[in-house]
N, C-alpha and C positions, 0 to 999 in steps of 0.2 A: 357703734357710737365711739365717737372721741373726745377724750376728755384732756383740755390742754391748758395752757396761761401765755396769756401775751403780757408783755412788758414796755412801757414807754419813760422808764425811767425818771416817773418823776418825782420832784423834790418841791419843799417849800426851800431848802437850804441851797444857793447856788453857788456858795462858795465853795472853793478844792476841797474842804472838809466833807460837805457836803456830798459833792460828785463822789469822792471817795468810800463814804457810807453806803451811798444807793447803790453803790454797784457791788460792790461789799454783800450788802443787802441780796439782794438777785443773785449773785453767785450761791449762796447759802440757802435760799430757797429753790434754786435749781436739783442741787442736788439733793435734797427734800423733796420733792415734786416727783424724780423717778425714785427712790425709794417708796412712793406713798402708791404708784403706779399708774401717775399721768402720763398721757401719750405724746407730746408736742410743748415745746418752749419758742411759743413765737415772739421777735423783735422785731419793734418798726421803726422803720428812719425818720430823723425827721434833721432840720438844721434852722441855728436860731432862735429857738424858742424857749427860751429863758423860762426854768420850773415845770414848763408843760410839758417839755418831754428832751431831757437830755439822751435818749438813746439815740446818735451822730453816727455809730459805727457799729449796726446790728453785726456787719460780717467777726469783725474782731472778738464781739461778744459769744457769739456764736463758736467760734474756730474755739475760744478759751472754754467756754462749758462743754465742746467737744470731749476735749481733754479729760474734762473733771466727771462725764460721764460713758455709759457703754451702753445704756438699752434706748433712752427717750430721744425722741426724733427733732429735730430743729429746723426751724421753720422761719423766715425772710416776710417778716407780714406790716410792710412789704421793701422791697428795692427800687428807691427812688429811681426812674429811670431819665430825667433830662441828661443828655449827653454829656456834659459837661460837669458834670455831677456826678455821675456813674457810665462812660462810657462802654458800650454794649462790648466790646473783647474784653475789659478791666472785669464787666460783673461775669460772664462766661469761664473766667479762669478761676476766679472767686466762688463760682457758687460749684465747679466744677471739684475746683481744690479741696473745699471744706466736704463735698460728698466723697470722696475717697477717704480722708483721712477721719470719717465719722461712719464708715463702712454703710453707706447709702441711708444715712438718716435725714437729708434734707431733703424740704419743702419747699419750692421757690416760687414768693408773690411780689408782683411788680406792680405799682401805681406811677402819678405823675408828682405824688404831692401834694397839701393840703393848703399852701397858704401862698401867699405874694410876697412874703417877709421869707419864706426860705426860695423860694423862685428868684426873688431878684438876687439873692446872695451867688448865685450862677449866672446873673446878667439875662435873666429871661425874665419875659411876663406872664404871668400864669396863666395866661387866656388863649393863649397861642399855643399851648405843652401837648397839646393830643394827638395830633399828627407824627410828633417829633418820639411819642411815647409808642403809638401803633408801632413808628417801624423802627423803632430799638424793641422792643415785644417779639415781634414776627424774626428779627434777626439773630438774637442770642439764643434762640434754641437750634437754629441752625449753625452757626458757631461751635454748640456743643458735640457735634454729632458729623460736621463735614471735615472730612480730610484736611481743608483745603479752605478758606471764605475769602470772596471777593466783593464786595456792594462797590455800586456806587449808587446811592442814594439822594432823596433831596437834602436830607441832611447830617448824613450819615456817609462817610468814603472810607474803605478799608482795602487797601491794594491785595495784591491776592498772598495769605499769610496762609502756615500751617499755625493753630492757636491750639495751645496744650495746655493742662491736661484737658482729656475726656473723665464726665461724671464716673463714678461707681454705678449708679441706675441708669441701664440700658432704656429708652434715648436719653433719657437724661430725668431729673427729679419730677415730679407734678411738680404742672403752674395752677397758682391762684392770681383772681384780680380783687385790687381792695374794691369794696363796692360798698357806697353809698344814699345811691339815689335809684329810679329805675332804668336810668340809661347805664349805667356800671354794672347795676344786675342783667340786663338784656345783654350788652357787649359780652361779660363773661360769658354768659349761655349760648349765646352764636359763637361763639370762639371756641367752645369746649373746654372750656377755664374753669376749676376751681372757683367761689365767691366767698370772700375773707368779708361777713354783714359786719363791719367795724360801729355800730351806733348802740344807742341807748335807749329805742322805743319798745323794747319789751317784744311778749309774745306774738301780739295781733300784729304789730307792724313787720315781723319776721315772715308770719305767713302772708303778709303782703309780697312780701320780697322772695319770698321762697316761691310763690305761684309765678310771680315775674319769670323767677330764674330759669323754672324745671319748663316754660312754655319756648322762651327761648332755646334752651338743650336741646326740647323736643324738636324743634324745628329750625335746628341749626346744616350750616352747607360744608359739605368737607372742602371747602376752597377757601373757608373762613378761618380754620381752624390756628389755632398758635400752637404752636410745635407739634410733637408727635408723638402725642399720651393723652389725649383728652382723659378729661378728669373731673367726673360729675358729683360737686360737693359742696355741702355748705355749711359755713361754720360761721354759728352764731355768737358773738360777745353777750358775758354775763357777768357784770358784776358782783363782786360775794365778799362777803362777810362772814360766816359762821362760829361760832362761838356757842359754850353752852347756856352764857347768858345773852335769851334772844336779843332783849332788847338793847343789851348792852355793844351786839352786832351790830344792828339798824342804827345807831346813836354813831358809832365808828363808819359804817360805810356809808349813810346820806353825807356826815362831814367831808368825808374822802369823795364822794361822788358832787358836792357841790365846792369843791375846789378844781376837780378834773373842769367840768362844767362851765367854770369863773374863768378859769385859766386857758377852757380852748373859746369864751369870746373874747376873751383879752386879744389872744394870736389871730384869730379867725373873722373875729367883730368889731374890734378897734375897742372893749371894752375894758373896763378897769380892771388893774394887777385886783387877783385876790389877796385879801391879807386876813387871814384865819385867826391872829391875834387879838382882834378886836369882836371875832364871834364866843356866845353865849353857849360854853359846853354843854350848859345842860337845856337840852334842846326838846324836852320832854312837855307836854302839855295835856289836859284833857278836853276831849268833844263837848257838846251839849250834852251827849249819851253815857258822859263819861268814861269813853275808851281813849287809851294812850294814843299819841298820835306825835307826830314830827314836828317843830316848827323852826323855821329858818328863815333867813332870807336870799331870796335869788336876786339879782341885782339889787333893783328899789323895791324888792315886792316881796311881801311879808306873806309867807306861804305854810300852811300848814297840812301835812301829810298824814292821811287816813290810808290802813296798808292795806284795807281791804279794797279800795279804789286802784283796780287793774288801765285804767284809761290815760294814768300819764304819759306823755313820750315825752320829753327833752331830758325832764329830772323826773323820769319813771324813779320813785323809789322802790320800785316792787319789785328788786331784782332779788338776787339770793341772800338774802342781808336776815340775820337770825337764827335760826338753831337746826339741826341734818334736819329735821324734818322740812321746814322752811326753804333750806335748800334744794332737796329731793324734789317739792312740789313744783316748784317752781323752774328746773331744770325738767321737769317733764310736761310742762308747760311748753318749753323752746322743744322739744323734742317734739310732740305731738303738731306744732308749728312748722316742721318740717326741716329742723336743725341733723345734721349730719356728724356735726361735732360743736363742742362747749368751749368757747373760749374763756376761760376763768379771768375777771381782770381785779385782784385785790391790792395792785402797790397803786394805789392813790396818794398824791401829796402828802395827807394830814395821816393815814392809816399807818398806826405804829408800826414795828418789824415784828413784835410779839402776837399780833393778833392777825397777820399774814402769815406765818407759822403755824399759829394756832388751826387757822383756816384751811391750810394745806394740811394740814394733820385729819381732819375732820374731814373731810371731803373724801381723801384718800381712804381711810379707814371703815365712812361709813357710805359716801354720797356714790363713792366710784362702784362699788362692790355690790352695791344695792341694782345698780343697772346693769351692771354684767350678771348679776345673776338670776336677772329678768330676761336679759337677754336669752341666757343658757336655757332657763326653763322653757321659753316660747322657740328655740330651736329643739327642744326634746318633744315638744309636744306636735310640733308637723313633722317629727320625723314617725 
């Protein structure tokens, strides 16, 4: 098992001050995160998207937390690939470069991109991107590994170049595909691809996706394959919180997970800016039965969360939000779902820097240690 954190760097604050904090921010929990002894610091691209996610330049983020670390791996989740956006010899140098100089710690996942608002910013339509993304896919691992690349392509032309460097990892890093629906998990599993489950439907909906994935693997054609390291994995998103005061967790990350939530149908739905200003901090209420319970509002809709209730999917709050134990159970929840690795995702909009610290202190200390040494044990015991 792997235990990691993606980041989308987002902010309620978008001004320079702002952008300067969160990143501030993320630098400081990075190297927090390999002391604590997570495995993976993954960034996603995005362009455009005002508060939901200012990470624009995962590779730069990346190349500089190189620097500031030596053990934890760094991971591209993912590399927008429209041409003109990320042209296929520009990210092959790029993802090539940062594995030397990180002595083989990267991870390299490619998607098309989430929205119409960062697609037309490159003069495309999102609807048309999957052809143009297949073979920038199929090409830049060939890039990384020929002597020599010539295409000529439908949309893609590259005269015949020598393109340097070559990776540190002989053929070159694992690919992952972002994957969100079940044609992204079936395309990654015919292809031999890595699956980055980037959602927030909790356990059940993972082993949905996790049965997709491993039926596809199983039945994938080497003629299919993207590049030349198939790489059978999957790594599930998991929101977290933990803190020693549970409840005081859950109250922090539902707020931070119904800003992510607000913020990607703003981008993604044409729905309203979230404005967190005018929500009710104290968000605590009792049942009929008298147990604590969440209340909020999601758009128009005045919602109240019971955490024993596993059935959510959009604003599951029953992700790891509350105390190691809290944690622990519900990360082996995604595990026994058929997770391969744990994406940790705690920088939510509204989620202070104290209590993403906090949470990274805790996880490392008790959540990671608890599974490796479950691990250990059930390896001594078939030996």
């Amino acid at each position: 098992m792997k235990f990691s954190l993606i980041y989308e760097a987002q902010t309620t604050d978008a001004s320079r001050e702002g952008d300067r904090r969160i990143f501030d921010e993320i630098v400081e929990q990075a190297v927090l995160a390999e002391q604590m002894g997570f495995d993976v610091i993954w960034c996603v691209e995005h362009t455009a998207l005002t508060n939901y996610a200012h990470m624009s330049a995962p590779e730069t983020v990346l190349a500089f937390l190189a620097g500031k670390t030596s053990r934890i791996h760094l991971g591209h989740g993912v590399v927008c690939l429209p041409p003109a956006m990320n042209h296929p010899v520009k990210v092959a140098e790029r993802i090539a470069t940062l594995d030397l100089l990180s002595h083989g710690r990267v991870h390299f996942g490619v998607g098309k991109g989430g929205t119409q608002q960062e697609a037309g910013t490159f003069g495309y339509d999102l609807n048309t991107l999957y052809p143009q993304i297949d073979e920038a896919m199929y090409l830049i691992p060939k890039i990384m590994t020929q002597d020599e690349i010539e295409h000529d392509g439908t949309y893609i032309k590259i005269p015949r170049r020598p393109i340097h460097p070559k990776p540190y990892q002989d053929p070159h890093p694992p690919m992952y595909l972002a994957c969100t629906n079940t044609d992204t998990l079936t395309r990654a599993g015919e292809r031999g691809m890595g699956a980055l489950v980037l959602g927030f439907g909790g356990p059940e909906d993972v082993a949905k996706k996790n049965s997709v994935y491993r039926q596809a693997w199983a039945t994938r054609r080497a003629e299919d394959q993207v590049g030349f390291r198939p790489t059978q994995h999957l790594a599930a998103l998991c929101p977290t919180i933990v803190l020693e005061d549970g409840l005081q967790a859950r109250k922090i990350g539902i707020k931070g997970q119904r800003y992510f939530m607000e913020s990607l149908g703003h981008w993604y739905g044409a729905g309203p800016k979230p404005d967190p200003s005018k929500w009710d901090d104290n968000v605590t209420s009792q049942d009929a039965e008298g147990k604590d319970v969440i209340r909020t509002n999601f758009a128009s809709e005045k919602i109240a969360f019971d955490f024993s209730d596993p059935n959510m999917m959009l604003m599951n709050p029953n992700h790891a939000y509350g105390t190691v134990e809290d944690c622990i159970g519900y990360v082996q929840r995604l595990i026994d779902s058929g997770a391969d690795e744990i994406l940790f995702i705690c920088q939510m909009g509204t989620v202070p820097q104290w209590a993403q610290l906090e949470t990274l202190k805790n996880i490392g200390k008790y959540v990671i240690p608890h599974f490796r040494n479950e691990a250990t044990v059930r390896v001594a015991q078939r030996a």
